[in-house]
N, C-alpha and C positions, 0 to 999 in steps of 0.2 A: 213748831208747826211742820207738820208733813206739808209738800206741794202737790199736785195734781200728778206733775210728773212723777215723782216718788209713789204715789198712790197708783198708778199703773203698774212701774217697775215692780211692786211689791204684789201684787196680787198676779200679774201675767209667772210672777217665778214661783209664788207661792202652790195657782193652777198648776202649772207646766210641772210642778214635782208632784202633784197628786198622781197625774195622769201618769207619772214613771213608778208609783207608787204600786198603781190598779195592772198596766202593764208586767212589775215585776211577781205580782201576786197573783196572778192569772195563769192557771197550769197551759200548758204548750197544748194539749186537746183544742185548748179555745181559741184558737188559730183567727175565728173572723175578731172575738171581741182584743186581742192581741194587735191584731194589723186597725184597731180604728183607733187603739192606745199612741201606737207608735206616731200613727197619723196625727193626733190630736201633738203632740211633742211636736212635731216639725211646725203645725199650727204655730204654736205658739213660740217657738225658736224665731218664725216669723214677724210674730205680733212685735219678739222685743227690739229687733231689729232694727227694725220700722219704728218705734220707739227712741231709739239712738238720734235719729234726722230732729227728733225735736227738741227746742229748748228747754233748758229745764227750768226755767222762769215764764213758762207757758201761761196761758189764763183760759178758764173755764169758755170764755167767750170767743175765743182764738179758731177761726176756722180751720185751722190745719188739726188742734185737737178733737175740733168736734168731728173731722172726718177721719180723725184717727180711732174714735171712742166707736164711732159706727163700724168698721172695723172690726173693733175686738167685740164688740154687740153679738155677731152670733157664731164668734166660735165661742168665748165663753159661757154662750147660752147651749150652743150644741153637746159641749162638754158636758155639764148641769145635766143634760137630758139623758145623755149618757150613761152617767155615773149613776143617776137617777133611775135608768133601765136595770143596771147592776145589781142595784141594791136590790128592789122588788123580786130580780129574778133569785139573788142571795136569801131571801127570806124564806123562798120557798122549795129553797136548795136545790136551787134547778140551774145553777154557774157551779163551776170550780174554781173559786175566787175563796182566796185564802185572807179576808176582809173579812171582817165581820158587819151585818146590817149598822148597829149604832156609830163605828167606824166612820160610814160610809155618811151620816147622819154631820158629824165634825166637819166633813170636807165639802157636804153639799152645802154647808148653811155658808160657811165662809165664799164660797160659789156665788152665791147668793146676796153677799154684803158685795159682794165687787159689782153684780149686775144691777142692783140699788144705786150704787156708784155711779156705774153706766147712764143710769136711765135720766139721770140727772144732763151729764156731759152729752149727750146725742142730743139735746136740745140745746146744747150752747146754756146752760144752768149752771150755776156753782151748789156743789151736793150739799145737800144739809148733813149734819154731823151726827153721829149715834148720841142719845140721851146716854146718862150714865148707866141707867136700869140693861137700856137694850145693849150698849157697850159690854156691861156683863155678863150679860146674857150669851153669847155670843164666845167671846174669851176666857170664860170661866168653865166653859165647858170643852174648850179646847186645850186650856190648861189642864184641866183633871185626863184630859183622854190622853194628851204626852204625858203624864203621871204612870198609869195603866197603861198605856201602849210599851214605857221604857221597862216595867216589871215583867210583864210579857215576854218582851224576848229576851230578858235574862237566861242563863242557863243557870238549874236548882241549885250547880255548886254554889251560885253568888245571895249566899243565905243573906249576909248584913249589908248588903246594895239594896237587895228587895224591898228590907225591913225600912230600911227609906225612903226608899219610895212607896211604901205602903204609908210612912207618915203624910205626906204628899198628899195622897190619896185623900184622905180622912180630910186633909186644912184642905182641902178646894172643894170637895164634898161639902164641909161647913161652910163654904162661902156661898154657895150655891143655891143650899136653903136661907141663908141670910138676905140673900140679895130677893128674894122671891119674895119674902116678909119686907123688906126696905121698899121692894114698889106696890106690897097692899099698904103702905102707909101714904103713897104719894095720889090714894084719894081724897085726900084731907091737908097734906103738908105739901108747901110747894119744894120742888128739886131744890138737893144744895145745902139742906138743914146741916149739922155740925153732926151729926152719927154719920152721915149717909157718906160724906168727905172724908170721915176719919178710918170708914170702911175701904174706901178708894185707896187709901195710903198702906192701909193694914194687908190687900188685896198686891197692893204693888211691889211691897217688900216682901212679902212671899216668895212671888211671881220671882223678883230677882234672885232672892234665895234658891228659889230650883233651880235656874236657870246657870246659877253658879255649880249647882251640884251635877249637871244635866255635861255643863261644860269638862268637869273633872271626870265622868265618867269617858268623855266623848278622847279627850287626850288617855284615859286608859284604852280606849279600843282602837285607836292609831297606834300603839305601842306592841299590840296584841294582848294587855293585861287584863282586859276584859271577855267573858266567855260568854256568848252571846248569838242569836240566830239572826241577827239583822245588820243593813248595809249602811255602811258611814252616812249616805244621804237619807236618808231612816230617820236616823238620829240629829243630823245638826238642822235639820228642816225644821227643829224647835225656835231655831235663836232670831232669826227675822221674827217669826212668828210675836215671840216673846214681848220684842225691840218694839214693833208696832204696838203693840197692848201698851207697853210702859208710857211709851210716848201719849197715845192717848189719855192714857190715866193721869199724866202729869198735868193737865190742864185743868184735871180737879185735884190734885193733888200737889202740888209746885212743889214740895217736898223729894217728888220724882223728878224733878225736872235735871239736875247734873247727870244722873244715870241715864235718861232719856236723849242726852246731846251727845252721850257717851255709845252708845248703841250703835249698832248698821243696820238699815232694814236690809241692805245685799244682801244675795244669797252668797252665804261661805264656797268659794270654790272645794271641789272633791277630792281635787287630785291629790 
């Protein structure tokens, strides 16, 4: 079980590195959308903070967290809008943002699962939990894009790194159409059927599979053995990500559940 508390932790750090994400990929010309980056960072340096003061056996119903969740209600809605301004202006190549629109798509939607979150805790509510369909929905295309984001910024000499992550590529691609077929079936079968579990499981040993290879690349580019155009926080911004996915999955899947107790959703310090 994830806690409420963890459930903040994990999404105010997971925001808070988008926003270092859009700021590092923002040419220096973009001076205003730069300085509302940097701002939206200290935001949220704030939010965690303030985070720290509470327990972490907190409860949905707990007036200190529902005026904490009020709070983080509109910067993490501000941010959303933001990023949300970005992309639009990115589609019509009218930023110098070195993002791409569909990019920008991965980071609103998770944006998006935390302010679901919210919308819940601002009323003193305990959040309802993602179905498995929309759980995939959601993670499976966040998985394929660290797939394609880490072939991306390879450098061409890393011919047989790519080539693996092109495999990658292709199993979450498959999942992705499977999973789309698994919720036209769930107008007739109720959630839970023994394919749809056994997909969960098939989905989560994968998942740790990259995640293992994601990790081996990540100890070659602290070494310097890795040739590459991107920054250490770039790259381990996968493993929280990941860690949360499994844990979720393990609840349909119990099979996941040792790697799941095994995981940090923290974020990996940089230094």
């Amino acid at each position: 079980m994830i806690s409420l508390w963890e459930e903040h932790l994990f999404w105010l750090e997971i925001i808070q590195d988008h926003t270092y994400f859009v700021r590092d990929h923002l040419s220096v010309k973009e001076a205003e959308y730069v300085r509302t980056a940097k701002q939206y960072i200290h935001l949220f340096d704030d939010l965690l903070k303030q985070l720290n003061y509470l327990s972490p056996d907190v409860m949905h119903n707990d007036p200190a967290l529902i005026e904490f969740s009020r709070k983080a209600w509109p910067i993490a809605k501000g941010y959303f809008d933001f990023e949300g301004s970005l992309q639009a202006l990115r589609i019509e190549n009218a930023v110098n943002l070195n993002l791409s629109p569909t990019y920008l798509n991965g980071t609103l939607s998770e944006n998006q699962e935390y302010l679901r979150f919210l919308s819940y805790l601002v009323q003193g509510k305990e959040p309802v939990p993602l179905s498995l369909v929309k759980l995939m929905d959601l993670w499976l295309e966040d998985q394929l894009g660290h797939a394609v984001l880490f072939k991306n910024l390879l450098d061409p000499i890393e011919i047989m790194i790519s080539k693996q992550a092109d495999s990658y590529i292709g199993k979450f691609q498959t999942f992705i159409v499977q999973n789309h077929h698994l919720k036209g079936y769930l107008r007739f079968k109720q959630p839970g059927f023994a394919r749809q579990t056994e997909f969960a499981l098939e989905v989560g040993k994968t998942t740790i599979e990259m995640s293992r290879f994601v990790y081996a690349m990540t100890e070659k580019y602290k070494e310097n053995k890795l040739l590459n155009k991107e920054t250490l926080r770039f790259l381990i911004h996968h493993f929280p990500e990941t860690c949360y996915f499994i844990k979720k999955l393990s609840y349909y899947a119990p099979e996941l559940q040792q790697e799941a107790n095994q995981c940090s959703l923290r974020r990996i310090s940089y230094l």
